[in-house]
N, C-alpha and C positions, 0 to 999 in steps of 0.2 A: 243431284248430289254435287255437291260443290268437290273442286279437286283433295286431294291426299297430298299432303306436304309433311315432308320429312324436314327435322329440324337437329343435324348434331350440333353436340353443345348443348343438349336443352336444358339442362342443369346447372348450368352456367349463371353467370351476370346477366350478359346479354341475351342468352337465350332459353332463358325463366321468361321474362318480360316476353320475347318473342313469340315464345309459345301463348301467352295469355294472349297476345295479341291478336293471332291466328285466330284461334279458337272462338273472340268478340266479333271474328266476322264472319263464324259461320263456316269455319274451315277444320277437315276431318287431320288430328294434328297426329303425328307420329311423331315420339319423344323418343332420339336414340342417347341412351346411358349409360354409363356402366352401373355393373350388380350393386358396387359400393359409395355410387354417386349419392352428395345428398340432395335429394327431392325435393327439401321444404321448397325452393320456390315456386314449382308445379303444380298446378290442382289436381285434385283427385283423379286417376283415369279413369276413363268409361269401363265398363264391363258390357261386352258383346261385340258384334261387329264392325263395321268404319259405317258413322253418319256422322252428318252436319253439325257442327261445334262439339265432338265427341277429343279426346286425347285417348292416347293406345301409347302403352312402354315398348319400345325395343330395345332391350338390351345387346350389349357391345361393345366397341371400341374401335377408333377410327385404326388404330394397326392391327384391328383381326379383320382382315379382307372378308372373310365366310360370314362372322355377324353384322357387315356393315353391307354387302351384296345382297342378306335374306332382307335386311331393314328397306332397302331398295324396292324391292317387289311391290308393284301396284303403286307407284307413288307416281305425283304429275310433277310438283317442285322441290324442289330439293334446298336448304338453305345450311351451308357449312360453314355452321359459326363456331363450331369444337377449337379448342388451340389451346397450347399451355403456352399462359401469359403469364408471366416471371421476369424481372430482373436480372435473377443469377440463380442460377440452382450448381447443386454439387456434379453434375453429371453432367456439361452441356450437352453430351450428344443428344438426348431425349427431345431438346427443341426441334432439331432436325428430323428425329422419327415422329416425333407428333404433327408438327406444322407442316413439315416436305412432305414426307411420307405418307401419313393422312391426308394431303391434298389428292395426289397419283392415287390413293386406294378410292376415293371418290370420283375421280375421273375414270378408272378402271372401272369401276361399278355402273357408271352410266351409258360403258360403251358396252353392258352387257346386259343392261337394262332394257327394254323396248319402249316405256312410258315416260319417260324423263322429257320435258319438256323443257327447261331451265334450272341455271342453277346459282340462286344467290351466294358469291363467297363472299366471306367477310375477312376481307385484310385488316391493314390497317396504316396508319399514316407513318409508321415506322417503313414501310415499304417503300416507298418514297424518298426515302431519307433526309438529310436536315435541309434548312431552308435559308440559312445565315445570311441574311443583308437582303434578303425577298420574301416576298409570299408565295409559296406552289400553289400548282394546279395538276391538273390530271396529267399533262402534262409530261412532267417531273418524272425522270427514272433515275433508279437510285446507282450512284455512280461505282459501287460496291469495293471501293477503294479504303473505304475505312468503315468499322462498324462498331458503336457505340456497347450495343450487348450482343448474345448469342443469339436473342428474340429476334434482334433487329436483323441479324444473318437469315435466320431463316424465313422470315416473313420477307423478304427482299426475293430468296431464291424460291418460295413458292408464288410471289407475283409472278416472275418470269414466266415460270409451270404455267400457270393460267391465262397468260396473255398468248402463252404458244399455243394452248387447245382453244383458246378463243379463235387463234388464226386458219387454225386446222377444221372447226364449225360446231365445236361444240357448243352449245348453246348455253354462255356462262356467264352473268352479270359480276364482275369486282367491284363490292363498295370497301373505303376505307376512312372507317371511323377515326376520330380525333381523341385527345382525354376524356375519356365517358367519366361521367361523374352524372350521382340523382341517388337515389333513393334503392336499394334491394341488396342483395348480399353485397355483405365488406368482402369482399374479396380482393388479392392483391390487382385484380383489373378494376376496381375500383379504388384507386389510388389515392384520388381528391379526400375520400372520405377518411383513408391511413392519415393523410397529412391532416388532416382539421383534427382528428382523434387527439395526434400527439400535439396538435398545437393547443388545444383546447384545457389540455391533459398535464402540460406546461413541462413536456421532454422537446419538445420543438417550439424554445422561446424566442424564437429569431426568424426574421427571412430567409428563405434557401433558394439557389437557381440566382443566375444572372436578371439584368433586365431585358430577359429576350422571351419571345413567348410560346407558350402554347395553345394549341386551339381545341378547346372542350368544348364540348358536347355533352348535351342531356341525356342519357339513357332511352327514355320515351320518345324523343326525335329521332336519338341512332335507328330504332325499332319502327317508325314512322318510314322509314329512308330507305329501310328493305323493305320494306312492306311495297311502297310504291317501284320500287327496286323489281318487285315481282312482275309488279301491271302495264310499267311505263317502261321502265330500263330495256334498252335497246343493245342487244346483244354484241359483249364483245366491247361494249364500251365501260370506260370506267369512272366511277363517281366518289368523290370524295363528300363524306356523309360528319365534316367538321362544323365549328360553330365560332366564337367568337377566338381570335386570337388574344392570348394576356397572358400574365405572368405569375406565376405563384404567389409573386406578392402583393398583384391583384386581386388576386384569391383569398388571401389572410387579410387585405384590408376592408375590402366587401365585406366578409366573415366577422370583423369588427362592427362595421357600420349595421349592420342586420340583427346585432346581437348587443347593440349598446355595451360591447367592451375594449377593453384599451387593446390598439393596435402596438405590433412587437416595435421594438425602440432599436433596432439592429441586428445585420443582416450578418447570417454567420458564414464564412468564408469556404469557398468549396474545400479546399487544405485540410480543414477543422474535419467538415462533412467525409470525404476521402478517406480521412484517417479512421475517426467513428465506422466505417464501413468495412474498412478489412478488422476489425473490432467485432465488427458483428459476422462479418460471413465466418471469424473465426468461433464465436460461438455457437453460429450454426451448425459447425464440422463438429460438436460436440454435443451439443443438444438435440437438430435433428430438424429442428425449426427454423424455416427459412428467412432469413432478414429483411426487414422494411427497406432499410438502405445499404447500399453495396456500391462497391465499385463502378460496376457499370452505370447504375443509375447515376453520380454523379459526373460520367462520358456524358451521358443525356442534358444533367441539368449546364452542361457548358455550350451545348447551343439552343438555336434558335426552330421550331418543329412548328411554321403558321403557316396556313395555308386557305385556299379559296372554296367556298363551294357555291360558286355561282351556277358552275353548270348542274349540280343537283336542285338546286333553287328553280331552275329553269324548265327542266327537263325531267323531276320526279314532284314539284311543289314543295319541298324539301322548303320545311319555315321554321327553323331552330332560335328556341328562344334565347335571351342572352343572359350571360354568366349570372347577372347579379340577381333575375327573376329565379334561375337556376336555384341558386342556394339559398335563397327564401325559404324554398322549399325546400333544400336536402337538410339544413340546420336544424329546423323542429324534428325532422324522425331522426336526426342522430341524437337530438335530445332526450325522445320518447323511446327509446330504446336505451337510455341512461349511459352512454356512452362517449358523450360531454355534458357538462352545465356551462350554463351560464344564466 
């Protein structure tokens, strides 16, 4: 029997995908949820015991220590992809109890564990922090002297957390993904797909962001990247799981070229965008509903976020396709799901 692999976040973006991924290779998957989480991107679980390409629910939540310690029990790897990934929410502390605090309750759990053999965490390139006038590598710590959002705070100070129990001999892989963009839930960590929505949609008639870039990633590569993350990754080291460096208005031009339509004619000022944002975080204080663009987000779109992943190319076979193959393919299912034309 192939080992038991615990997946938080499996409800997620990226860890919807993961789980199937698992599961295609024969591996016994443990889905940790919450009661209210939605499913749809998970297959059906198994009914009955742990075998080979079987899914099993455990419910929970990475801040209830008791349901995240029983979901522990008998598992060999462990992959913590759980995180609330937001721009801005009305409550920043909640980044800090989900990201911080759900990191320590999973580290607690393993030191209370006896079968944990590894544990893939999934950061992400916000940890690192920006990059203006270079390209990072693993390299790179983040100088915690200024932070763009609350996300970026807390994913910074649970790097720390895990590069300390890395020292200490936990047995811990950090990857950290770039802009995941591809195909599965619109979620706001799928962000590529927010912005082509509204550009598509014609409420984002303009270019947005500087020309400095970001480095996105395919979904199925990020999920490739832990995968090999599990088999190859050498403990205690960390890998940036990014892909091409570009710019959003790389993004909308591609986007054009693939779809035979007119590229936007002008680029709208971050000022314009800034202002539009506190516009919106203020109807979200009234509605409830959280905003596409805020404030922080346009902290982000004024630098530069590229970075290298030669040493995952090297060292996990990490072979990320590039942007323009990328959205080949994400344009038709945002089309087939009727949520642009062209």
């Amino acid at each position: 029997m192939k080992n038991v692999v615990l997946v938080t976040g499996a409800s997620g973006y990226l860890g919807g995908r993961l789980c199937h991924a698992l599961l295609s290779q024969g591996y016994c998957v443990r889905a940790f949820v919450r009661k209210t989480s939605d499913l749809s991107s998970l297959p059906p679980p198994t009914d009955g015991g742990a075998n080979d390409g079987a899914l099993h629910l455990a419910y929970g939540d990475v801040m209830d220590y008791p349901s995240l310690l029983e979901a522990f029990s008998g598992c060999h790897v462990v992959f913590h992809a759980a995180a609330l990934v937001e721009p801005w929410l009305p409550d920043p502390s909640r980044f800090s109890s989900v990201n911080v605090g759900g990191l320590k309750n999973v580290l607690k759990a393993y030191k209370e564990t006896k079968t944990i053999e590894k544990i893939i965490y999934t950061s992400s390139f916000f940890a690192l922090g920006f990059t203006d006038g270079h390209v990072g590598d693993e390299i790179q710590m983040h100088s915690a002297k200024f932070f763009c959002t609350e996300y970026e705070k807390s994913k910074a100070i649970a790097d720390k957390i895990a590069l300390e129990a890395a020292a200490e001999g936990v047995p811990i892989v950090p990857v950290y993904p770039g802009v995941i963009y591809g195909p599965g839930k619109v979620t706001t960590g799928n962000i590529v797909a927010h912005m082509l929505v509204e550009r598509f949609n014609g409420r984002l008639p303009g270019y947005v962001g500087q020309e400095k870039g970001f480095s996105f990633c395919h979904v199925d590569d990020v999920v490739q990247g832990h995968m090999a993350a599990m088999t190859k990754g050498r403990l205690g080291e960390r890998y940036l799981l990014t892909g091409e460096n570009a710019s959003f208005k790389d993004v909308f031009d591609m986007a054009a070229m693939i779809t035979q339509t007119a590229k936007p004619r002008f680029r709208i000022p971050l000022f314009l965008i800034e202002a539009y944002g506190w516009i919106c975080v203020l109807f979200s204080r009234i509605t409830g509903k959280l905003p596409l663009i805020s404030p922080p987000m346009v902290h982000v779109l004024r630098h530069q976020w590229a970075y290298t992943c030669e040493k995952a190319k090297t060292e996990l076979d990490y072979n990320p396709r590039n942007l323009r193959e990328g959205l080949a393919e994400m344009l038709p299912w945002l089309k087939s799901l009727g949520l642009i034309r062209y």
